[in-house]
Backbone as a printed PyTorch tensor [residue, N CA C, xyz], in Angstrom:
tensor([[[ 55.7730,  53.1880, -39.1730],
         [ 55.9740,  52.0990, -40.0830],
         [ 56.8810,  51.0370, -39.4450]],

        [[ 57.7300,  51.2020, -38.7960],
         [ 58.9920,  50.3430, -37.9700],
         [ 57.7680,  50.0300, -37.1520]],

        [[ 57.0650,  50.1820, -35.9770],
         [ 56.2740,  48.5330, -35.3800],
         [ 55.3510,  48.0330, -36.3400]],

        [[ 54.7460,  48.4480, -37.1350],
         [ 54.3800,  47.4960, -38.3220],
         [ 55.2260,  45.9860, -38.5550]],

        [[ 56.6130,  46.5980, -38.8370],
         [ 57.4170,  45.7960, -39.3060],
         [ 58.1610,  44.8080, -38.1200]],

        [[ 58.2160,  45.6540, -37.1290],
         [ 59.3310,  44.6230, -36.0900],
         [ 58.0940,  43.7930, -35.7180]],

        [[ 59.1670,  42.2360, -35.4260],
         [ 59.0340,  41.4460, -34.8130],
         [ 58.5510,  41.1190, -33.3750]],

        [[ 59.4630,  42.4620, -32.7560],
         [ 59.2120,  43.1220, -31.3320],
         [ 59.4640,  43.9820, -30.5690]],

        [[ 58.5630,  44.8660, -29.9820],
         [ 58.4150,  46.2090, -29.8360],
         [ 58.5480,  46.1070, -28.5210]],

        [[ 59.7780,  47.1430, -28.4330],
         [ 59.5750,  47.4560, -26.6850],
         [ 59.2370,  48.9620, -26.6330]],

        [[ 58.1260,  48.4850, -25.4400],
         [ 56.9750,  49.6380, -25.3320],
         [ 57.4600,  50.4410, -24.3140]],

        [[ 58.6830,  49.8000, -23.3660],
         [ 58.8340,  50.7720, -22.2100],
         [ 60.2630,  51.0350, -22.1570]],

        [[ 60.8550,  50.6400, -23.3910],
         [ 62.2600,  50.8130, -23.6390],
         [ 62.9640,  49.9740, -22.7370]],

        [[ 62.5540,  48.8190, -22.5800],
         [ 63.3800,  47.8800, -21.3750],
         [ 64.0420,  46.9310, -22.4760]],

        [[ 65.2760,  46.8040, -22.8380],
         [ 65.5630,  45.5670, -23.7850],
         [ 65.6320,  43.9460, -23.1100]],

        [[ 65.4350,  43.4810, -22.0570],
         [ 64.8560,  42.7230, -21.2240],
         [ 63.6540,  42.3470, -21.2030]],

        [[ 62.9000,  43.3640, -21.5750],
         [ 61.5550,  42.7880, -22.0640],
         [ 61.9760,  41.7610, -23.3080]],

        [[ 62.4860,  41.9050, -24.8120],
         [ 62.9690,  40.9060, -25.4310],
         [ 63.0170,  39.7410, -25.3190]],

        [[ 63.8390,  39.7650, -23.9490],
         [ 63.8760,  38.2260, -23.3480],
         [ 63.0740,  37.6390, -22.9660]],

        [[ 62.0510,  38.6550, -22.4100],
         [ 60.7880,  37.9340, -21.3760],
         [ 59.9710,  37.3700, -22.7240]],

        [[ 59.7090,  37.9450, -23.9470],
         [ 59.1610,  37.6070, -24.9060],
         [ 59.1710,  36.7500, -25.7870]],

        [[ 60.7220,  36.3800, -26.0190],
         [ 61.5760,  35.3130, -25.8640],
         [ 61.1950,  33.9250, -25.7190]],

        [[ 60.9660,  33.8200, -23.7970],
         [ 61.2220,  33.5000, -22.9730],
         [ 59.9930,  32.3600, -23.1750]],

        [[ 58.5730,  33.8700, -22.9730],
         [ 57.2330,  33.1100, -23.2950],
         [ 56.8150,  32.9420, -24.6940]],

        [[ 57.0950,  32.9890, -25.8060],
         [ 57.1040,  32.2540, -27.0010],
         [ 57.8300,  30.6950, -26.7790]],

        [[ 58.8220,  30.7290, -25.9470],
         [ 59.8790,  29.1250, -25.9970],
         [ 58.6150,  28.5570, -25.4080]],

        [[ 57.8170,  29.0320, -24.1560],
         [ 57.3040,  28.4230, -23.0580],
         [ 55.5830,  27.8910, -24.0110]],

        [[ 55.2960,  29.2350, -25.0250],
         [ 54.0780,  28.6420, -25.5870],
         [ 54.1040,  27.5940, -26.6990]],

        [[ 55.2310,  27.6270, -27.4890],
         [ 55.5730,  26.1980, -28.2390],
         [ 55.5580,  25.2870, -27.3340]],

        [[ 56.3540,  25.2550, -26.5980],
         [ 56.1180,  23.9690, -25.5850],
         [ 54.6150,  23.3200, -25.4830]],

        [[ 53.4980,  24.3190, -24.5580],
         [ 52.5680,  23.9710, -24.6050],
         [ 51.7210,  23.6020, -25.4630]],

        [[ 51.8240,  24.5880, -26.6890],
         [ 51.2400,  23.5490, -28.0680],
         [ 51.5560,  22.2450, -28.2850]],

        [[ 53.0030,  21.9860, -28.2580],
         [ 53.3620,  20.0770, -28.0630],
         [ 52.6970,  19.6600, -27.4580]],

        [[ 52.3230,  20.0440, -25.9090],
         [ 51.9260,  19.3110, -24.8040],
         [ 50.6700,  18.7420, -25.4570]],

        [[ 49.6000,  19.9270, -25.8840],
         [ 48.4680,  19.9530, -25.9370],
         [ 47.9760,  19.1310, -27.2100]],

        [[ 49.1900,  19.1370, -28.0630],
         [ 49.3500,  17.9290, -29.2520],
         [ 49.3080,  16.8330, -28.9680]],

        [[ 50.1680,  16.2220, -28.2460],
         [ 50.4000,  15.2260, -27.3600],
         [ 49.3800,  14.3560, -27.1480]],

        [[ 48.1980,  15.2020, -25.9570],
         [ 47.6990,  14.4790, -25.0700],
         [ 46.7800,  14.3060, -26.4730]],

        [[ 46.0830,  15.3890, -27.2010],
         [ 45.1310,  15.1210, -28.0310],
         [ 44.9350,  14.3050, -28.5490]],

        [[ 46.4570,  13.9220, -29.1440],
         [ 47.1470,  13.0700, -30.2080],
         [ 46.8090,  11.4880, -29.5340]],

        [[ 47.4230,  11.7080, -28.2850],
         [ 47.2050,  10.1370, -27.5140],
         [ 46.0660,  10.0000, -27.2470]],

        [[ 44.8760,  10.8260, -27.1050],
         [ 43.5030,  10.4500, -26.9870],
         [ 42.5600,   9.8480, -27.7320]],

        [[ 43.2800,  10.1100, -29.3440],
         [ 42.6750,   9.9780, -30.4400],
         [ 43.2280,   8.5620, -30.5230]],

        [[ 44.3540,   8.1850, -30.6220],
         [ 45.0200,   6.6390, -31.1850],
         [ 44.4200,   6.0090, -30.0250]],

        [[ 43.7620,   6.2350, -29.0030],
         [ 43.0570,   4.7840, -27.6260],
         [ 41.7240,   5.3200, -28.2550]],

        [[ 41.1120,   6.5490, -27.9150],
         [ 39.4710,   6.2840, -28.0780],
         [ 39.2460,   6.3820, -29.4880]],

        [[ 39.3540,   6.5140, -30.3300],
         [ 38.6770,   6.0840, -31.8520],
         [ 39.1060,   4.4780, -32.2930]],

        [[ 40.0070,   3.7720, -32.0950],
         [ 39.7290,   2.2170, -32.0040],
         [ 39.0450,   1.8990, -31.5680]],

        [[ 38.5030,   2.2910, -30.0990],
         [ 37.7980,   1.6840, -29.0470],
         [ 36.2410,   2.1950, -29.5530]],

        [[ 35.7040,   3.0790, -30.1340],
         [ 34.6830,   3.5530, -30.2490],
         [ 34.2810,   2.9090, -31.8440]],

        [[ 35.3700,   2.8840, -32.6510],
         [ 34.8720,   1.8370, -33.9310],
         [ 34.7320,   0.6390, -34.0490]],

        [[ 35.6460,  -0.3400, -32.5590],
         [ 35.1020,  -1.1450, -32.3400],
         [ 36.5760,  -2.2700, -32.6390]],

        [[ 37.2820,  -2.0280, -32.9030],
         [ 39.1580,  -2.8350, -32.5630],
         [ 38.8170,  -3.7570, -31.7360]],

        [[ 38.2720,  -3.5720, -30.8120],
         [ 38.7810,  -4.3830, -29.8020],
         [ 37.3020,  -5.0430, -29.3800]],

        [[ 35.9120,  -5.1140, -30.2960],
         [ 35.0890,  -5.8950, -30.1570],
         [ 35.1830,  -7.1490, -29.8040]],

        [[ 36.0470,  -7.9950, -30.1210],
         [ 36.0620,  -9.3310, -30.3190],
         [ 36.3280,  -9.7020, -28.7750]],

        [[ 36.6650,  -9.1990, -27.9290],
         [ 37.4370,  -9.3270, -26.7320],
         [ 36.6010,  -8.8040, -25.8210]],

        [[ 35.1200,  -8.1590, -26.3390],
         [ 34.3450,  -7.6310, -25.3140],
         [ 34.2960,  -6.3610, -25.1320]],

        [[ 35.3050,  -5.2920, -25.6750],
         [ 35.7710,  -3.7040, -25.2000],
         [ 34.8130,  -2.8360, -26.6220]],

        [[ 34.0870,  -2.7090, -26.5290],
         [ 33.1350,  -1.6790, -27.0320],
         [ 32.7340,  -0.0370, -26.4670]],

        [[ 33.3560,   0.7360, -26.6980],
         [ 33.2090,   2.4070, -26.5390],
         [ 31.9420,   2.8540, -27.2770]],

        [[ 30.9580,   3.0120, -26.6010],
         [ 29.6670,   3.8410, -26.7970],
         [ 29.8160,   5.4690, -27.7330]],

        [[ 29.0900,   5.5510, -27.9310],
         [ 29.0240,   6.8590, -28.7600],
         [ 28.7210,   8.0210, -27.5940]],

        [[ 28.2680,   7.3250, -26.5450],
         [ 27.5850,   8.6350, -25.4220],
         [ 29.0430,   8.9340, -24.7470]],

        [[ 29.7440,   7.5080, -24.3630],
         [ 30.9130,   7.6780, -23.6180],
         [ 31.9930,   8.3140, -23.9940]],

        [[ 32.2510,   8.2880, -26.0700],
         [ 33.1690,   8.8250, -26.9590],
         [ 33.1210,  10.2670, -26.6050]],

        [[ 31.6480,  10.7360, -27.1260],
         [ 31.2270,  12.2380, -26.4910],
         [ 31.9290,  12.5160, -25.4250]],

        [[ 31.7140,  12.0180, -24.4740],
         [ 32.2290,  12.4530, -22.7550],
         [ 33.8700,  11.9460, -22.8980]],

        [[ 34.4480,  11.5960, -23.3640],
         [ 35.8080,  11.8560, -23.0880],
         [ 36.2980,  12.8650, -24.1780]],

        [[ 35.7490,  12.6500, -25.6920],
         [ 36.1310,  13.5780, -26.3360],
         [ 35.9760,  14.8920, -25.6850]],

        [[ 34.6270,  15.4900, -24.8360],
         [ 34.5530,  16.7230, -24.0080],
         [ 35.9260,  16.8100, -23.1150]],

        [[ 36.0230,  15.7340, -22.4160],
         [ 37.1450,  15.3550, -21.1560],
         [ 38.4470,  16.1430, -21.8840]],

        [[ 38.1000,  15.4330, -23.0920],
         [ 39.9330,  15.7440, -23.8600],
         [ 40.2280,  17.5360, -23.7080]],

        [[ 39.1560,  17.8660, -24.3520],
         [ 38.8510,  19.5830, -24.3320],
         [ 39.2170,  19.9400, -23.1270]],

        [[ 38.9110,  19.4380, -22.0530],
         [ 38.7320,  20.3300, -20.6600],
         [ 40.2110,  19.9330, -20.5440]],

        [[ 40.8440,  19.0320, -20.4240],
         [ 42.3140,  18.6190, -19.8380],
         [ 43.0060,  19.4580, -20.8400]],

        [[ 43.1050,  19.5300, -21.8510],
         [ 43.7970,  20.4410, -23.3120],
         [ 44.0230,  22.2210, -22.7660]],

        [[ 42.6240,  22.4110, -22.2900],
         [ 42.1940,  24.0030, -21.8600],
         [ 42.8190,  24.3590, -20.3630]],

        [[ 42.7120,  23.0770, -19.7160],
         [ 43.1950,  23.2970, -18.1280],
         [ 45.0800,  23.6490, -18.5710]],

        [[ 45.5890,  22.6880, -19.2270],
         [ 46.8150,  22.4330, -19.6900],
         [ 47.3390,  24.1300, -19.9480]],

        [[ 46.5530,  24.2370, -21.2500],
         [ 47.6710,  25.7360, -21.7570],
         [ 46.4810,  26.6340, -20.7960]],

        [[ 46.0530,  26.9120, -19.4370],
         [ 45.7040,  27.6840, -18.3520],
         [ 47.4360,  28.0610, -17.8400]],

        [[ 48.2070,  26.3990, -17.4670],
         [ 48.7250,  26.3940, -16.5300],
         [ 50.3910,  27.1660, -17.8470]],

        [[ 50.0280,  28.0600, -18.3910],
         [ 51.4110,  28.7960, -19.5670],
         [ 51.8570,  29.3820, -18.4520]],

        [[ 50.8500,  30.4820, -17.7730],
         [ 51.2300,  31.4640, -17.3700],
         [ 52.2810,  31.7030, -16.2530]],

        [[ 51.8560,  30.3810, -15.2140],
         [ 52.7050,  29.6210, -13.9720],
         [ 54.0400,  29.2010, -14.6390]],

        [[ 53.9920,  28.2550, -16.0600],
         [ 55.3140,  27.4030, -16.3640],
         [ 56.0940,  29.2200, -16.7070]],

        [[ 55.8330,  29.8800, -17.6750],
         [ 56.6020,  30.7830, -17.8830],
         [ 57.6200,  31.3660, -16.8630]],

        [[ 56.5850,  32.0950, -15.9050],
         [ 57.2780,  32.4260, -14.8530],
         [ 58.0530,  31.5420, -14.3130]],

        [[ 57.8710,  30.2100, -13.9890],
         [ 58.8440,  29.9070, -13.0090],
         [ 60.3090,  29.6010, -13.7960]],

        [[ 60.2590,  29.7230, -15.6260],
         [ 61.1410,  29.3520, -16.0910],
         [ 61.5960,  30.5550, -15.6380]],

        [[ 61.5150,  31.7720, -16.0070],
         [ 62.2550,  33.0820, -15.6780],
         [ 62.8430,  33.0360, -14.4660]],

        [[ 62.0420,  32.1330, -13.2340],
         [ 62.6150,  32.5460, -12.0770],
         [ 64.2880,  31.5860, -12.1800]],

        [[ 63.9870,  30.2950, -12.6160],
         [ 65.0170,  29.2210, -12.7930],
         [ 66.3030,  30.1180, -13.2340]],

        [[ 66.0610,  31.0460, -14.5420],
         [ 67.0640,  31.3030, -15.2220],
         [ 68.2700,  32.5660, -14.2610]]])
């Protein structure tokens, strides 16, 4: 009933593990921001540009091209929280 309940279980009796767990929870919030971020900034440039803001001036975003960066956004988002596993560690190594 106690790992039901805890928060976090050390499996090999290392209380250092804690930290490492810690460590990479601080490191995966981070990357959720990140991945907020870029999303976030992708959306406020290409949905003006694809409804048409900036018609008057000549700048028209296609529906084929919206597609292909909206995909773009996905792949840079996915490459992004790839690279958790590298930032984690090297925070551990820093500390």
């Amino acid at each position: 009933m106690a790992v039901e309940i805890a928060d976090i279980v050390p499996v090999r009796g290392n209380t250092m593990d804690a930290v490492a767990i810690i460590s990479l929870s601080r490191a995966t919030y981070n990357k959720m921001v990140q991945n907020l971020a870029l999303s976030t900034g992708y959306n406020v440039v290409a949905i003006p540009l694809a409804v048409g803001a900036l018609y008057g001036i000549g700048i028209l975003l296609s529906p084929a091209v919206g597609a292909l960066f909206m995909s773009l956004s996905t792949v840079i988002v996915a490459i992004n929280a790839r690279f958790l596993s590298m930032d984690a560690g090297s925070e551990e190594a820093d500390e």
